[in-house]
C-alpha positions in Angstrom: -28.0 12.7 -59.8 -29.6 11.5 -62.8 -31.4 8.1 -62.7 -32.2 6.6 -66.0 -35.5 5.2 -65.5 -35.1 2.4 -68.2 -38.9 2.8 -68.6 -39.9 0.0 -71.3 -42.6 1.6 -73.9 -45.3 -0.9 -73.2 -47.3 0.3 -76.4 -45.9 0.2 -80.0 -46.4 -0.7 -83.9 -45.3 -4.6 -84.2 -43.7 -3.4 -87.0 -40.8 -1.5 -85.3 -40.6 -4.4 -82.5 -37.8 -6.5 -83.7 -36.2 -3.3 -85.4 -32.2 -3.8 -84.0 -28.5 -3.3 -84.5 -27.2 -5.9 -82.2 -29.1 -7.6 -79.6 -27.1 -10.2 -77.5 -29.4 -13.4 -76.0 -27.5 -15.7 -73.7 -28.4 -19.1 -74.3 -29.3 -21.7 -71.4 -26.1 -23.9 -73.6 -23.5 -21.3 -72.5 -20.7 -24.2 -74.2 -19.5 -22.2 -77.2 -18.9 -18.0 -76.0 -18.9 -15.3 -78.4 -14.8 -14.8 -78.5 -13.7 -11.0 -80.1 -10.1 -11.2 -81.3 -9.4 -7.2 -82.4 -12.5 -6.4 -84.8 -13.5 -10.5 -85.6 -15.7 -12.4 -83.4 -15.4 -16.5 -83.1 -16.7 -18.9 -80.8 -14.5 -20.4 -78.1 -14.8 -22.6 -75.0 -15.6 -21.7 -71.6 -12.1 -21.9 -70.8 -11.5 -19.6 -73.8 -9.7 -21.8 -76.5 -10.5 -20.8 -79.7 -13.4 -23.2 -81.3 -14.9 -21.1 -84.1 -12.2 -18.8 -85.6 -12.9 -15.0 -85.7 -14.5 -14.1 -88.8 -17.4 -12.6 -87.9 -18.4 -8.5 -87.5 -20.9 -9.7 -84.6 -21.4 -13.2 -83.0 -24.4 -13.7 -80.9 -24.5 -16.8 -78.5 -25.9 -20.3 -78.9 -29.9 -20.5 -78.3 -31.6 -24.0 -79.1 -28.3 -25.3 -80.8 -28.1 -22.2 -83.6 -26.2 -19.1 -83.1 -26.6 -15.7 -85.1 -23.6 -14.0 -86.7 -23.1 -11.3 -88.6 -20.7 -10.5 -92.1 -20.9 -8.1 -94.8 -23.6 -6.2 -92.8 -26.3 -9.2 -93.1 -26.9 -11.6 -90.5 -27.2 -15.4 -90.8 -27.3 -18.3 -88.4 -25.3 -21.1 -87.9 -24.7 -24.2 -86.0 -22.5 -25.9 -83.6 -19.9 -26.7 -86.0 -19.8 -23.4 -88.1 -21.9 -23.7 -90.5 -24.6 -21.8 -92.1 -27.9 -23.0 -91.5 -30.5 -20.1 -92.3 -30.8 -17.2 -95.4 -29.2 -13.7 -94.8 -31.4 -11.7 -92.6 -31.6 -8.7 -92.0 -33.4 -8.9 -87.8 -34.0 -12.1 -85.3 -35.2 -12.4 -82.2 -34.6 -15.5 -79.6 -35.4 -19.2 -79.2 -38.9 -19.7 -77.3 -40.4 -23.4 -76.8 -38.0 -24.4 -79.9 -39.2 -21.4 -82.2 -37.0 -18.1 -83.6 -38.3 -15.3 -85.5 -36.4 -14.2 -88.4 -36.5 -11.7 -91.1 -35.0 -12.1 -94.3 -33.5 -9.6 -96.5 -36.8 -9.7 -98.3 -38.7 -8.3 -95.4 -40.3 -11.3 -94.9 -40.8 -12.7 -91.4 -41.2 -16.3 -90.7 -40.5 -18.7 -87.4 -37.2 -20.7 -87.4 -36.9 -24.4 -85.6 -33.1 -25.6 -84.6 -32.7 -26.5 -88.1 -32.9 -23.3 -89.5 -35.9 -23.9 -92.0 -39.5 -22.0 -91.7 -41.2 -23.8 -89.1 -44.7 -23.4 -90.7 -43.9 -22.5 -94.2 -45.8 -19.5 -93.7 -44.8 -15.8 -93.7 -45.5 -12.6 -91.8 -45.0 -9.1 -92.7 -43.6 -9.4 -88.9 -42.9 -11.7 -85.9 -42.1 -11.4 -82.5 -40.9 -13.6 -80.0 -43.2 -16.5 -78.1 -44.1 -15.9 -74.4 -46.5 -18.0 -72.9 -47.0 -19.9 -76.0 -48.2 -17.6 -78.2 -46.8 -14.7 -80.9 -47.7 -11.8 -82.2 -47.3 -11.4 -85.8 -48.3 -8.9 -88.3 -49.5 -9.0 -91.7 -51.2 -6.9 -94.0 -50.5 -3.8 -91.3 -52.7 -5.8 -88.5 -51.3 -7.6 -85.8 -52.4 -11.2 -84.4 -52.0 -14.3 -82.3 -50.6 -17.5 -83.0 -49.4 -20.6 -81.3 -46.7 -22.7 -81.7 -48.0 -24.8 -84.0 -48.4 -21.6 -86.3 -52.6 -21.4 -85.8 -53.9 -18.9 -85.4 -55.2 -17.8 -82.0 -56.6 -14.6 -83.1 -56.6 -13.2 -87.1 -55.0 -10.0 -87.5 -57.2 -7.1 -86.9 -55.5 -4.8 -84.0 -53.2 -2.2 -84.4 -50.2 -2.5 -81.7 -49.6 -4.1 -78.6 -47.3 -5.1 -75.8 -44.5 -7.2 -76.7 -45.3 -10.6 -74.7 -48.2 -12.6 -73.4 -48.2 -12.4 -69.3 -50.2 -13.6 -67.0 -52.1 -14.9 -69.9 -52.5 -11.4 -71.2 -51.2 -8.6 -74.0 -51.7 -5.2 -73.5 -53.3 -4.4 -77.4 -54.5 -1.7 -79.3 -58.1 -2.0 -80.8 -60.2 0.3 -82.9 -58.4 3.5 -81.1 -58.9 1.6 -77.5 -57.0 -0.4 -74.8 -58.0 -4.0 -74.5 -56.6 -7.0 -72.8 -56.8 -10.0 -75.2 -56.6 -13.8 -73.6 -54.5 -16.7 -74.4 -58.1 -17.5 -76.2 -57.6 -14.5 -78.5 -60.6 -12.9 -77.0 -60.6 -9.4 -75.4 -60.9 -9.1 -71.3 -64.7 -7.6 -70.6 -64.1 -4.5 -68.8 -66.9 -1.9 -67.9 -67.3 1.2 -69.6 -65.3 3.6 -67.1 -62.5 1.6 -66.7 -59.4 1.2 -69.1 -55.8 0.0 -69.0 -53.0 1.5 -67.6 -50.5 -1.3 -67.8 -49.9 -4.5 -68.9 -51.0 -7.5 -66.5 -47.9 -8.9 -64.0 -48.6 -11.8 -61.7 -51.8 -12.3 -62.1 -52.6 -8.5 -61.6 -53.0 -5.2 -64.3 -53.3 -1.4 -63.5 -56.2 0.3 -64.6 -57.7 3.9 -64.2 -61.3 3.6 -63.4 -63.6 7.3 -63.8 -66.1 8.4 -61.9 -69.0 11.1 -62.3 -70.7 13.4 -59.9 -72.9 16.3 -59.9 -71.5 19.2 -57.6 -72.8 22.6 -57.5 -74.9 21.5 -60.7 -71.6 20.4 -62.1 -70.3 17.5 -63.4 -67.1 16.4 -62.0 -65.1 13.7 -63.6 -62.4 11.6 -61.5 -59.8 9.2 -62.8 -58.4 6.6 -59.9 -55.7 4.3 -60.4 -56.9 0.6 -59.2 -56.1 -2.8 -60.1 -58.2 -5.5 -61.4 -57.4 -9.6 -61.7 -57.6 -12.2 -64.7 -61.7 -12.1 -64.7 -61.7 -8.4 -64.6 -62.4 -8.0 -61.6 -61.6 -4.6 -59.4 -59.5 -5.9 -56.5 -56.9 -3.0 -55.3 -59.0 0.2 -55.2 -58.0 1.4 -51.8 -54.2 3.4 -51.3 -54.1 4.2 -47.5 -50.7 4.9 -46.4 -50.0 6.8 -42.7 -53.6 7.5 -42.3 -53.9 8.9 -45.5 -55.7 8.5 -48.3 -53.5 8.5 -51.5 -56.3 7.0 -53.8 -56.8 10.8 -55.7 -53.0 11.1 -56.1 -51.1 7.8 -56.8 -50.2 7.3 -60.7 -49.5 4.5 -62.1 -45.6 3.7 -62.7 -44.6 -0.4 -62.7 -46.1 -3.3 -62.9 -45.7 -6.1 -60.3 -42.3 -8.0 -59.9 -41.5 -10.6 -57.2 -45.0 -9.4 -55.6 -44.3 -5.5 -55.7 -45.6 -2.3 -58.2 -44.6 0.9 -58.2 -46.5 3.8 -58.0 -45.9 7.6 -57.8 -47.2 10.9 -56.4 -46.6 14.1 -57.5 -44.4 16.7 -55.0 -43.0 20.0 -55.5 -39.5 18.7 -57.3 -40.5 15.7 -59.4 -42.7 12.3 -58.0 -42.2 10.6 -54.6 -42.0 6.7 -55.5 -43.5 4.0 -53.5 -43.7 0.3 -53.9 -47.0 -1.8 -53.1 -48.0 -5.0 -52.2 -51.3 -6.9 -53.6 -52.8 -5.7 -50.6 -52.3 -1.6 -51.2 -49.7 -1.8 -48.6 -46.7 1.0 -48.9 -43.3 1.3 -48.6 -41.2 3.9 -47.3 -40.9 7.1 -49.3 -38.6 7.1 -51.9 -37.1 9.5 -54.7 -36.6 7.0 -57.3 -37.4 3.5 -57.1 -36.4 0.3 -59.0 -36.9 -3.3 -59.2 -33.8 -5.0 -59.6 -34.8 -8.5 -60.0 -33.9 -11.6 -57.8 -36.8 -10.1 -54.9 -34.9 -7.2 -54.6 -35.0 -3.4 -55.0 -33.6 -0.6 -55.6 -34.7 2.6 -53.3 -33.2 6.3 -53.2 -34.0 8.3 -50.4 -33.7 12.2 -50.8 -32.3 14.3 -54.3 -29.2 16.7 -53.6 -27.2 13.6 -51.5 -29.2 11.1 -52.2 -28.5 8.0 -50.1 -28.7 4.6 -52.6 -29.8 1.4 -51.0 -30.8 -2.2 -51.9 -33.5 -3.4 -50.2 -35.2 -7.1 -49.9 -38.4 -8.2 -50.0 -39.0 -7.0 -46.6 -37.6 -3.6 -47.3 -35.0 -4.7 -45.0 -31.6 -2.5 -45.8 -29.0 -5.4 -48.0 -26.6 -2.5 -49.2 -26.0 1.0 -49.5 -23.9 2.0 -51.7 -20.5 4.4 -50.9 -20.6 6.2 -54.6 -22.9 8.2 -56.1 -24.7 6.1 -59.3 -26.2 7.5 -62.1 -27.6 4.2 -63.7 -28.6 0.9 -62.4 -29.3 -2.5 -64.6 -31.1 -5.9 -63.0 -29.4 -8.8 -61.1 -28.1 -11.7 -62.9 -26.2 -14.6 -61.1 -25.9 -12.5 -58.2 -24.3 -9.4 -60.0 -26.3 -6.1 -60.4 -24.1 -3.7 -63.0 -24.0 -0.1 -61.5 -22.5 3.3 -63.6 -20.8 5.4 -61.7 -21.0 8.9 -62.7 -17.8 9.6 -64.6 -20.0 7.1 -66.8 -17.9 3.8 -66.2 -19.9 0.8 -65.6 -18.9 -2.3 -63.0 -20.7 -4.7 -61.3 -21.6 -4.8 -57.4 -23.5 -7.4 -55.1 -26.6 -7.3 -53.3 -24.5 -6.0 -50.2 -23.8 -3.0 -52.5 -20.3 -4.3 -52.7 -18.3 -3.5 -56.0 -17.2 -6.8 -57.4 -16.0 -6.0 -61.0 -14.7 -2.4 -61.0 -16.1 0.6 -63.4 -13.9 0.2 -66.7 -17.0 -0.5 -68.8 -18.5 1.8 -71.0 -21.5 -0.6 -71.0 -22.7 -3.8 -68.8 -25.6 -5.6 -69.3 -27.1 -7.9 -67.2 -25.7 -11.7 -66.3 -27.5 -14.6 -67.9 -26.0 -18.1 -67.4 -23.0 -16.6 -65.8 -22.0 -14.2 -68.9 -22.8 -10.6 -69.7 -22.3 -8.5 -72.3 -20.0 -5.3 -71.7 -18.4 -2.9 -74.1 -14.7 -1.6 -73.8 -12.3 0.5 -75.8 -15.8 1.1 -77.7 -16.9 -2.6 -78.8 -18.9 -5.7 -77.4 -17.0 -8.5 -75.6 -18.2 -10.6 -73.4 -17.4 -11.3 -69.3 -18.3 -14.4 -67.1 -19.1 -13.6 -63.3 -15.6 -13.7 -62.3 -14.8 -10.6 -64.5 -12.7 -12.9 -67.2 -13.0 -11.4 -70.4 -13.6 -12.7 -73.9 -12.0 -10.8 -75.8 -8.9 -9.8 -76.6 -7.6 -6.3 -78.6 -4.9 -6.5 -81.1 
């Protein structure tokens, strides 16, 4: 069985961050649905009645009142009623405290509000989406910070960074270092043996903290994952798990998600996964682990027949599955989309019962009770009772 890990590259140039084909955001307004009719995409009603004819080569859904479609390979957005709002452009991103980024076919970045104009009159070489109330942006090949009013937080002068603000937090990189910058714009004081390992997650960030000593009249230098809190502060140092010590072997794999992390130890086949609490406190051995979102998780116990189980916050047993997977996505609206391995995607509960069946070639996860699946080899979209948007001619 072959998991895929989905593992989300935590570090990378700002400039490549909104770089996309087609990326599908489900609004909170879900009152006008992307429609596909053959090869055109429209806008109908929940019910399915055709509002906005097809005419489109992609049709994205309704954020903040303004919806991003796509003709003649450009993209552009438009309102409620059809009509063009915003320039051609050629990347967007989503609607975040009333604020899109968009990038023209000029390469220049800039903020959109729900009217489609430049919400500060200013441009960026790059923009990313708001978290927390703040943005990275890039210009002159040096990212920085700015806030919804389009100050700025912090002036361009690092290099890369994680994609959003959490915990009050990114993850940036400085003069060839690792730092944690504040919603302030100034960087976490950390001492000199300790450095990142992974972006901060409920009020929590992994780091790896080295140690010398002298043995034999030789220095030995030790790395130990541990965690450290909003002041910097070392706070998880300590992996004790059957009355043993795991604090030389755990590695660093997830951050924290409805209160657990994920770490990993090396065996003789591949990693044996656990999660923790805040306290250091283990799970059960696992062979792959997951979270899957809504406080619950995703454990595999053993590799040649594996046995597949979702678990809740107590790592009591919800569901175990009766099909061998070989990739699992995150619960939306109660719905976690599962592939089987023939490579057909459905959706199943957290009971591990299959709900929509595997005729997908792709299924992403539910937001406001739609998701985004791909049949006969194009887009369409479902609601959570497996009705489908689109229709093939």
């Amino acid at each position: 069985m072959a998991f895929n890990l989905n593992l989300i590259k935590t570090m990378r140039p700002l400039f490549f961050l909104l770089l996309f084909i087609f990326c599908i955001q489900i609004s909170s307004q879900a009152e006008l649905i992307p429609y596909r009719l053959g090869k055109q995409w429209g806008y109908s009603d929940t019910a399915g009645k055709i509002v906005i004819q097809p005419q489109y080569a992609l049709a994205d859904f309704f954020e903040n009142g303004v919806a991003f479609v796509m003709k003649d390979s450009f993209y552009f957005g438009i309102n409620e009623q059809g009509e063009k709002i915003t320039e051609l452009a050629i990347q967007y991103g989503r609607f975040v405290d009333g604020l899109c980024p968009l990038t023209n076919i000029k390469k220049q970045s800039y903020y959109i509000n729900a009217t489609g104009k430049n919400a500060f009159n200013i441009v960026f070489n790059a923009a990313e989406n708001f978290s927390e109330g703040l943005a990275v942006v890039s210009m002159k090949h040096k990212c920085g910070i700015i806030n919804i009013k389009g100050l700025w937080v912090r002036e361009p002068d690092f290099d890369s960074s994680s994609l959003y603000f959490k915990s009050g937090f990114l993850l940036a990189k400085f003069q060839s270092k690792f730092i944690f910058i504040n919603k302030w714009g100034r960087a976490l004081i950390l001492a000199e043996n300790v450095r990142p390992a992974g972006i901060f997650s409920e009020g929590m960030a992994a780091v790896y903290v080295e140690t010398k000593s002298i043995i034999d009249n030789t220095m030995q230098v030790k790395t130990n994952l541990q965690f450290i809190d909003t002041a910097g502060q070392i706070v998880l140092s300590k992996f004790v798990n059957d009355n043993f010590d795991y604090s030389d072997y755990v590695n660093y794999e997830k951050e924290f998600i409805d209160g657990k992390a994920i770490v990993n130890v090396a065996n003789d086949l591949a990693f044996d996964r656990y999660f923790i609490d805040k306290n250091g406190r283990f799970s059960f051995l696992f062979s792959y682990a997951q979270h899957l979102d809504d406080s619950l998780y995703l454990g595999v116990l053993g590799y040649m027949l594996p046995s597949i189980r979702i678990y809740n916050k107590s790592f009591d047993v919800q569901g175990e599955f009766n099909v061998q997977l070989s990739s699992v996505g995150k619960f939306g609206e109660g719905l976690l989309p599962v592939q089987n391995q023939a490579g057909y995607w459905g959706y199943c509960d957290s009971n591990a019962k299959i709900i929509i069946p595997f005729i997908y070639q792709s299924a992403n996860q539910f937001k406001n009770g739609y998701a985004i699946v791909k049949s006969s080899g194009s887009l369409g979209v479902i609601n959570i009772h497996g009705i489908e948007f689109f229709k093939e001619l």
